[in-house]
DOFI-530394 format. One record per atom (N, C-alpha, C): residue number from 1; residue in three letters; y, x, z. Coordinates in steps of 0.2 Angstrom, whole numbers. Layout:
BEGIN
+-----+------+-------+-------+-------+
|  nr | rest | north |  east |    up |
+-----+------+-------+-------+-------+
| NUM |  Ala |     Y |     X |     Z |
...
+-----+------+-------+-------+-------+
# end
This chain:
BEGIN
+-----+------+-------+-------+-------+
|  nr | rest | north |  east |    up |
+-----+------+-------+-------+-------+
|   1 |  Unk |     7 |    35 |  -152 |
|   1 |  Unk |     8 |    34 |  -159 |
|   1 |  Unk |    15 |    34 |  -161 |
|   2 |  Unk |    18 |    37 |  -164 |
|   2 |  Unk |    26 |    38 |  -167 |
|   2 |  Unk |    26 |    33 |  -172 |
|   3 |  Unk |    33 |    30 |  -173 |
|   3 |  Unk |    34 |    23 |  -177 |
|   3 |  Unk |    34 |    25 |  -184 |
|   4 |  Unk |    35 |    32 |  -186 |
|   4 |  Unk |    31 |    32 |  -192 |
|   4 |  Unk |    24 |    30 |  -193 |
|   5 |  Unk |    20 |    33 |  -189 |
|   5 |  Unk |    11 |    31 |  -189 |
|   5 |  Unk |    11 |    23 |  -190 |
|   6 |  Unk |    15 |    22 |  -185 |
|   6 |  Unk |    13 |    12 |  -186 |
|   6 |  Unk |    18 |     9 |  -191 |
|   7 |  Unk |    22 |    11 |  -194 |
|   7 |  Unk |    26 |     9 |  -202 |
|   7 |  Unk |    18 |    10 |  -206 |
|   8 |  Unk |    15 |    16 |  -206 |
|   8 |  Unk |    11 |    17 |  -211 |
|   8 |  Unk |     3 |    13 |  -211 |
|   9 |  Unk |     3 |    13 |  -203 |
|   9 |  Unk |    -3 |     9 |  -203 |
|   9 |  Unk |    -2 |     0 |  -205 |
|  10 |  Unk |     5 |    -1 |  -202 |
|  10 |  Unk |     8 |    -9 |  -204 |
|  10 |  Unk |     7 |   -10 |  -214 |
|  11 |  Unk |     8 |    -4 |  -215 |
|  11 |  Unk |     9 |    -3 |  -222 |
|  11 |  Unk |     1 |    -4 |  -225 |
|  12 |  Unk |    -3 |     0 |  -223 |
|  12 |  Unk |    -9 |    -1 |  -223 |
|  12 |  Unk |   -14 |    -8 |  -223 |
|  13 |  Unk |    -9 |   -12 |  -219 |
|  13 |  Unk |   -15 |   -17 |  -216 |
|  13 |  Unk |   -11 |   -24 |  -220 |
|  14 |  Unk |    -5 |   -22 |  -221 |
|  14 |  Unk |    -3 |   -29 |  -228 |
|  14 |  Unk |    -6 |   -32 |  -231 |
|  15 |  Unk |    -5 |   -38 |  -232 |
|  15 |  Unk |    -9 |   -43 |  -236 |
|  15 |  Unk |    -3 |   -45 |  -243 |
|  16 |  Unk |    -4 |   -44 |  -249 |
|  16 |  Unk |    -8 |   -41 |  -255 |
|  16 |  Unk |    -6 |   -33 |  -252 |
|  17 |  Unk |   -13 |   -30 |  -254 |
|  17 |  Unk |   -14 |   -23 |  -253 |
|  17 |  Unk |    -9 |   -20 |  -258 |
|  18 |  Unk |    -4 |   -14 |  -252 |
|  18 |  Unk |     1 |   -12 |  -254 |
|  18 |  Unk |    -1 |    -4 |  -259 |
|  19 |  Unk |     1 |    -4 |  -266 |
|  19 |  Unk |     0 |     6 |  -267 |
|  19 |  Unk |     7 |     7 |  -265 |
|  20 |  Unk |     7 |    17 |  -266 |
|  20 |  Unk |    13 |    18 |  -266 |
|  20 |  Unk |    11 |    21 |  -261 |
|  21 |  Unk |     6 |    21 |  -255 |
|  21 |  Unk |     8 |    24 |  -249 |
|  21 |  Unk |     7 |    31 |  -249 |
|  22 |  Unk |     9 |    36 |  -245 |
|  22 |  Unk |     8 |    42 |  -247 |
|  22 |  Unk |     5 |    44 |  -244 |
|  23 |  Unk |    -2 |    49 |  -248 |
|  23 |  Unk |    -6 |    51 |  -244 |
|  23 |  Unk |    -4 |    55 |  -238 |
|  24 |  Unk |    -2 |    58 |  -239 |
|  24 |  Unk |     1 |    64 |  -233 |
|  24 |  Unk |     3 |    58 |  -226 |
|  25 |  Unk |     6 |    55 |  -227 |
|  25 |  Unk |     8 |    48 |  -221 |
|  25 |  Unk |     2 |    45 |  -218 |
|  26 |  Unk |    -4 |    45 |  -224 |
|  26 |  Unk |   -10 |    41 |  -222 |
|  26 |  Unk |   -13 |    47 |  -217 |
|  27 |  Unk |   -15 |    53 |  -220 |
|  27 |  Unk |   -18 |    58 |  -216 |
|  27 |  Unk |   -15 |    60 |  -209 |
|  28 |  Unk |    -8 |    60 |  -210 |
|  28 |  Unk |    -5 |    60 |  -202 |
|  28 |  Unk |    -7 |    55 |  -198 |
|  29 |  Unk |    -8 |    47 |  -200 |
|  29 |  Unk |    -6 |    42 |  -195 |
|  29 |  Unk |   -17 |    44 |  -192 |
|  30 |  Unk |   -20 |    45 |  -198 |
|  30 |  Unk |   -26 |    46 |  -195 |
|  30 |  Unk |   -28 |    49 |  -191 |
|  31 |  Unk |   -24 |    59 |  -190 |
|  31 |  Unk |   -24 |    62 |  -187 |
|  31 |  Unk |   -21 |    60 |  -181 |
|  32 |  Unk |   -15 |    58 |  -179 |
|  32 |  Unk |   -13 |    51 |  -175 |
|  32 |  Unk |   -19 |    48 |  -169 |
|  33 |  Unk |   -23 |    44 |  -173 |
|  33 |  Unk |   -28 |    39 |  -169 |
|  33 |  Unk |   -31 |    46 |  -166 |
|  34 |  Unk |   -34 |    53 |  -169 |
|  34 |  Unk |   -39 |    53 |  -167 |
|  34 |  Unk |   -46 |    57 |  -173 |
|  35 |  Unk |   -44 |    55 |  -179 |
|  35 |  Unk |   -47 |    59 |  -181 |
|  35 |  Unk |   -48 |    64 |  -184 |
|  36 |  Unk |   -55 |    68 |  -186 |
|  36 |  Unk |   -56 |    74 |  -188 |
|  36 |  Unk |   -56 |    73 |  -196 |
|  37 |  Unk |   -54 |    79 |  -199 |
|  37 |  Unk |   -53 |    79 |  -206 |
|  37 |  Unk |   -55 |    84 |  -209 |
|  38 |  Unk |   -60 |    85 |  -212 |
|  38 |  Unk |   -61 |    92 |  -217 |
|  38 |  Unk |   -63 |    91 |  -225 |
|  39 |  Unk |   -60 |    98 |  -225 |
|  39 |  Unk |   -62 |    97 |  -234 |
|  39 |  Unk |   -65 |    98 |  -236 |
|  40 |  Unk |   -68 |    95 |  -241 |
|  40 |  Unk |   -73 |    97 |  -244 |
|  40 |  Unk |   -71 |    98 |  -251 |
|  41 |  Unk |   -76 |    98 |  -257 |
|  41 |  Unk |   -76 |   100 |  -261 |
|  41 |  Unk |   -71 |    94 |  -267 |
|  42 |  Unk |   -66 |   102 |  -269 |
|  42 |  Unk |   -62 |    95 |  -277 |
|  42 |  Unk |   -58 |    94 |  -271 |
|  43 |  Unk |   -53 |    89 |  -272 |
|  43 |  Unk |   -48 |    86 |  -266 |
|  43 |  Unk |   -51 |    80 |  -262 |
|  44 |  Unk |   -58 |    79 |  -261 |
|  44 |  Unk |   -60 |    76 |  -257 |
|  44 |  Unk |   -59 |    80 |  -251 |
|  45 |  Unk |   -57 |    74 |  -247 |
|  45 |  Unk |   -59 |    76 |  -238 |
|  45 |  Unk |   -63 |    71 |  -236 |
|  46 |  Unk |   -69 |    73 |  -228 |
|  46 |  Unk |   -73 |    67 |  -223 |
|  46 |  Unk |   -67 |    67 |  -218 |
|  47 |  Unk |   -69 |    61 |  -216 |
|  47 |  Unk |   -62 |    59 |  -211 |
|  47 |  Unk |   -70 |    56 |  -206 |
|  48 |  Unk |   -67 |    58 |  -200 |
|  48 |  Unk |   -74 |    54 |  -194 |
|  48 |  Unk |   -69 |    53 |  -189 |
|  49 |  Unk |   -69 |    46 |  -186 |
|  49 |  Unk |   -66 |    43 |  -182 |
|  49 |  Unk |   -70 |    38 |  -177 |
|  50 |  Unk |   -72 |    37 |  -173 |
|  50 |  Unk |   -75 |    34 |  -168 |
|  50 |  Unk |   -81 |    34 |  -170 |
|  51 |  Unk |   -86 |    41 |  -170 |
|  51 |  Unk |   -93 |    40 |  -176 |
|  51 |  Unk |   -93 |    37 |  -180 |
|  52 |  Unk |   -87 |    35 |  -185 |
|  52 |  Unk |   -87 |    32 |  -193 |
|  52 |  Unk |   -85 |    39 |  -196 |
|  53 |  Unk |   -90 |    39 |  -201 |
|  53 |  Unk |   -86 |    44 |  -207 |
|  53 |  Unk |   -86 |    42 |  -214 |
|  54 |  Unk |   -80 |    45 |  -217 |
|  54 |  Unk |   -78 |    42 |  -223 |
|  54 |  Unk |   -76 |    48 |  -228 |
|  55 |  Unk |   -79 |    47 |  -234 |
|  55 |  Unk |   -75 |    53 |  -239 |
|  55 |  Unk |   -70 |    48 |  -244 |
|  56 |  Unk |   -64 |    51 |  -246 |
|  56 |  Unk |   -59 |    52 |  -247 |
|  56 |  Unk |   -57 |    56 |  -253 |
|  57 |  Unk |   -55 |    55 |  -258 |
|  57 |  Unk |   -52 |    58 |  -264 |
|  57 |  Unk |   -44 |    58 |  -260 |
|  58 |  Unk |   -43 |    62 |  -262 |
|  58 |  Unk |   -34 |    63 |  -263 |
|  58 |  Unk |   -33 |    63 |  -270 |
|  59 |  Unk |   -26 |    57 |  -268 |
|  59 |  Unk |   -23 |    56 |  -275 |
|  59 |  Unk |   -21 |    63 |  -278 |
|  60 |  Unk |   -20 |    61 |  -286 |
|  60 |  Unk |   -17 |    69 |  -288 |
|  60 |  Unk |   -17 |    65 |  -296 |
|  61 |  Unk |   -12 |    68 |  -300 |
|  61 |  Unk |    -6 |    74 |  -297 |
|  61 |  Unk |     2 |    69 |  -293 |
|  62 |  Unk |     0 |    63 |  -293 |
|  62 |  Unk |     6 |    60 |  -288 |
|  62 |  Unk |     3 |    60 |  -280 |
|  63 |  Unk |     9 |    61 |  -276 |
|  63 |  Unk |     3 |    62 |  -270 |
|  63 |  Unk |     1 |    53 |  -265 |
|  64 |  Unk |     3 |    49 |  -271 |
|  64 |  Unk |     6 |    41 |  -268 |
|  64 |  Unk |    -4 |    39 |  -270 |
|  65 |  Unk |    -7 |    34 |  -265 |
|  65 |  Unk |   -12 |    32 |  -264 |
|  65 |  Unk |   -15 |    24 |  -267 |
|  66 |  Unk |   -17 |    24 |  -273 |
|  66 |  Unk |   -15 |    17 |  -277 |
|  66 |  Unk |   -20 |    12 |  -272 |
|  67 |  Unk |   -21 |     4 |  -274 |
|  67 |  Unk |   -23 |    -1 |  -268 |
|  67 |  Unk |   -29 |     1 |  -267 |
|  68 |  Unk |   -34 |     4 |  -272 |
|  68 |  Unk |   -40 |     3 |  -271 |
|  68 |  Unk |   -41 |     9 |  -264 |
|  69 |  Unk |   -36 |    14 |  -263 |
|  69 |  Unk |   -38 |    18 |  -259 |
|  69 |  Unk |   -36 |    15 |  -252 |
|  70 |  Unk |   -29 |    14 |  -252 |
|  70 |  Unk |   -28 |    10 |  -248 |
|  70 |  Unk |   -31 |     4 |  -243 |
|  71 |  Unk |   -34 |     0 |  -248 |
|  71 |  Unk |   -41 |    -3 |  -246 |
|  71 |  Unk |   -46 |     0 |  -242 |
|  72 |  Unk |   -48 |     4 |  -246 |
|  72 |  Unk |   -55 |     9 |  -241 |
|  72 |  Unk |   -53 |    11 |  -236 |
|  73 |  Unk |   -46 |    14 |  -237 |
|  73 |  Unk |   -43 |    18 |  -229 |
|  73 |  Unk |   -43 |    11 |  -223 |
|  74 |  Unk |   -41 |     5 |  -224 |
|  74 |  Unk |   -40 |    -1 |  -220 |
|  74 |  Unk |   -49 |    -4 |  -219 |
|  75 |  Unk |   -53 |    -4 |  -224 |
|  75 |  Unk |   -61 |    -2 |  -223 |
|  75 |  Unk |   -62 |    -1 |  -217 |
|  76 |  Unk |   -61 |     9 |  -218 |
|  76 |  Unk |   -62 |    12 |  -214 |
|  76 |  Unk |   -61 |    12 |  -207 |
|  77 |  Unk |   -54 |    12 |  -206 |
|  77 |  Unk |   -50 |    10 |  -201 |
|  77 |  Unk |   -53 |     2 |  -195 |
|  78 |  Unk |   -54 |    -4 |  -200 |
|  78 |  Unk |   -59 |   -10 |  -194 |
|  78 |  Unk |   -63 |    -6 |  -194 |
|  79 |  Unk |   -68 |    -3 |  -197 |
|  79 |  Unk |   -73 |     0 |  -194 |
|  79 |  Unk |   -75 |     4 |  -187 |
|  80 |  Unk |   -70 |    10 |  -190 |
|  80 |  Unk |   -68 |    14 |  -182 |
|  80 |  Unk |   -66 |    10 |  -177 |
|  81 |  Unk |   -64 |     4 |  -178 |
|  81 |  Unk |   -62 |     1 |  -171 |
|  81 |  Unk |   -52 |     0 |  -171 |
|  82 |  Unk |   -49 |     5 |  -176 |
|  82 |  Unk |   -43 |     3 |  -177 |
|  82 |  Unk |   -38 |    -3 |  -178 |
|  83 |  Unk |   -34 |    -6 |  -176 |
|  83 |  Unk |   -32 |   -14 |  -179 |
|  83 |  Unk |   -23 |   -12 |  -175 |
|  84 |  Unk |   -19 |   -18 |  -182 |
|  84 |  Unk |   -11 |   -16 |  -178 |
|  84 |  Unk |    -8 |   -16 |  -171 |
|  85 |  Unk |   -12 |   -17 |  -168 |
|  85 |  Unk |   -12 |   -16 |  -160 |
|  85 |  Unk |   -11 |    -9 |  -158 |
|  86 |  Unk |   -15 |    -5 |  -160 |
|  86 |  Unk |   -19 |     2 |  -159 |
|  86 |  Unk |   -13 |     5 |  -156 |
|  87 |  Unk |   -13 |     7 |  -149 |
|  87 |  Unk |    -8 |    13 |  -148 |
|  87 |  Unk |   -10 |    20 |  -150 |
|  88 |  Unk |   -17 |    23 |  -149 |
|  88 |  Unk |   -17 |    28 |  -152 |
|  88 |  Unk |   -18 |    34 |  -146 |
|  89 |  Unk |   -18 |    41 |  -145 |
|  89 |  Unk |   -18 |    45 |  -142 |
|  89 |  Unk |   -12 |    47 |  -138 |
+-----+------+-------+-------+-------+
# end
């Protein structure tokens, strides 16, 4: 995992839940760990990472991800098994 990835995931796992983070940095650091991303319908994407799957709006028209999405992606993430430790692939 590249120190951008873990700026992003460090940024993700903050406590008060940080917005502002940019989707694209989020999409990359997931692609990162591992996983799969397709689009679906609208700017929604599924994200499947350790047989967890998760649908996804992408922010629009800024491409910056306010807390609540932020939240579900760090959700998401303990759930897959991910935590600040994660080296990643």
């Amino acid at each position: 995992m590249r120190r951008r990835h873990r700026r992003t995931l460090a940024a993700i796992f903050k406590r008060p839940t940080q917005a502002g983070i940019r989707w694209a940095d989020i999409e990359s650091l997931l692609q990162a760990c591992g996983a799969d991303i397709e689009e679906r319908a609208g700017s929604r994407v599924a994200v499947e990472l350790n047989d967890v799957v998760a649908i996804f709006h992408r922010p629009h028209p800024r491409p910056q991800a306010d807390k609540g999405a932020v939240a579900s992606v760090r959700r998401f993430l303990v759930a897959a098994g991910v935590d600040m430790e994660a080296d990643g692939p």
